[in-house]
VEXVOPA-248614 format. One record per residue (C-alpha): x, y, z; residue number from 1. Coordinates in Angstrom, 2 decimals, always signed. Layout:
REM residues N
        c1        c2        c3   num
         X         Y         Z   NUM
...
***
This chain:
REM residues 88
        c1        c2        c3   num
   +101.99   +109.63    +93.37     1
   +100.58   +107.04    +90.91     2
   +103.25   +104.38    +89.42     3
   +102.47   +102.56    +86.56     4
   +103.94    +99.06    +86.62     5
   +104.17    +97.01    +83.29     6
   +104.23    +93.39    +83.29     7
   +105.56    +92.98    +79.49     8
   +104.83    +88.99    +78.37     9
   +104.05    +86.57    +75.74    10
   +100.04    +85.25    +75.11    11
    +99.80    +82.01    +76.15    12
   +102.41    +82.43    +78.70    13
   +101.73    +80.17    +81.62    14
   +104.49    +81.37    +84.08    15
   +103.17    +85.06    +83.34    16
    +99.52    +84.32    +83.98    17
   +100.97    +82.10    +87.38    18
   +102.35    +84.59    +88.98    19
   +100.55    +88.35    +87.27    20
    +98.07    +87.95    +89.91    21
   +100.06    +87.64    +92.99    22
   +102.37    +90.49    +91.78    23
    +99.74    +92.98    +91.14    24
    +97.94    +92.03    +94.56    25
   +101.75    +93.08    +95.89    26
   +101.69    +96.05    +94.27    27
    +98.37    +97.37    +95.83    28
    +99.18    +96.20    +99.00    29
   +102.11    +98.45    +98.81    30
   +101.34   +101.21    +96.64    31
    +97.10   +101.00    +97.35    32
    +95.10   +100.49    +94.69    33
    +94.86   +104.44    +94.27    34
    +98.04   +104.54    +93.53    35
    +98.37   +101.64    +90.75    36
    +98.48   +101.64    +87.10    37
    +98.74    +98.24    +85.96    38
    +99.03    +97.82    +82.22    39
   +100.02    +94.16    +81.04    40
   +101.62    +94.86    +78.16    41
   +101.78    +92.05    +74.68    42
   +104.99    +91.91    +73.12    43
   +103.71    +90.86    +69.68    44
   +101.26    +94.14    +69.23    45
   +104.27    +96.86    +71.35    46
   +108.04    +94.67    +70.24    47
   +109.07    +98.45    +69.75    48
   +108.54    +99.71    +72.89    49
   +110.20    +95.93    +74.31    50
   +112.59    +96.90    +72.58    51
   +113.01   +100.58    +73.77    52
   +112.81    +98.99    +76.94    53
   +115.77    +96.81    +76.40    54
   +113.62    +93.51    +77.58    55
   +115.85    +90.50    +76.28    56
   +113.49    +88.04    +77.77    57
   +110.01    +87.33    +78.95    58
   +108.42    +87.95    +80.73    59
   +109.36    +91.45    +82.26    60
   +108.31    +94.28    +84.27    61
   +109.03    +98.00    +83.68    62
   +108.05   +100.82    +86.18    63
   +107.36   +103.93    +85.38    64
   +108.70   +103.60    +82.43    65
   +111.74   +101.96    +83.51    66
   +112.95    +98.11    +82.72    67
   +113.23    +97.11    +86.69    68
   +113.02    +92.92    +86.26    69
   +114.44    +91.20    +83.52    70
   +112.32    +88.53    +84.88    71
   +109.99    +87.53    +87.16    72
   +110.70    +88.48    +90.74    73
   +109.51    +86.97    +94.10    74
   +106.48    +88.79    +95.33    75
   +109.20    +89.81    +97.93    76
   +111.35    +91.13    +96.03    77
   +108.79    +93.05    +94.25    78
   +107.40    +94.85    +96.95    79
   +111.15    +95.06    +98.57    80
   +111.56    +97.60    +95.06    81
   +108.13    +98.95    +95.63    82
   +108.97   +100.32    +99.12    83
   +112.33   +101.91    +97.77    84
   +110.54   +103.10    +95.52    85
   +107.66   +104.89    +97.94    86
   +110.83   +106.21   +100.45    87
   +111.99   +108.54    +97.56    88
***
């Protein structure tokens, strides 16, 4: 099962590009790289799909589809949701 994870930020952004790294490494980790979709996602050139999304502030991260952090999470906490996510 592939999940796509969205990381949906600002350019110039320094507390995205901080911490993008260290979450996607997460991800893999938890998910394998097999698995992974990773789209990083520019709220200037998609503010409709933000929008869809319901983000209210940046930087955010979706899965599949789905607003899941309204901000940036721990690396814990991220792959705390990842594993919930990999039980169902």
């Amino acid at each position: 099962m592939s999940v796509q994870i969205e990381v949906i930020a600002a350019p110039g952004c320094q507390k995205c590009a901080s911490v993008q790294a260290e979450l996607r490494a997460a991800a893999a980790s938890v998910l394998g790289e097999d698995n992974l979709i990773w789209r990083e996602v520019n709220v200037l050139d998609e503010l409709d799909y933000a929008v869809a999304l319901r983000v209210l502030t940046l930087p955010a991260i979706a899965v599949n589809g789905e607003l899941r952090f309204a901000s940036l999470p721990t690396p814990e906490q991220f792959r705390a949701m990842l594993a919930r996510l990999e039980r169902r």
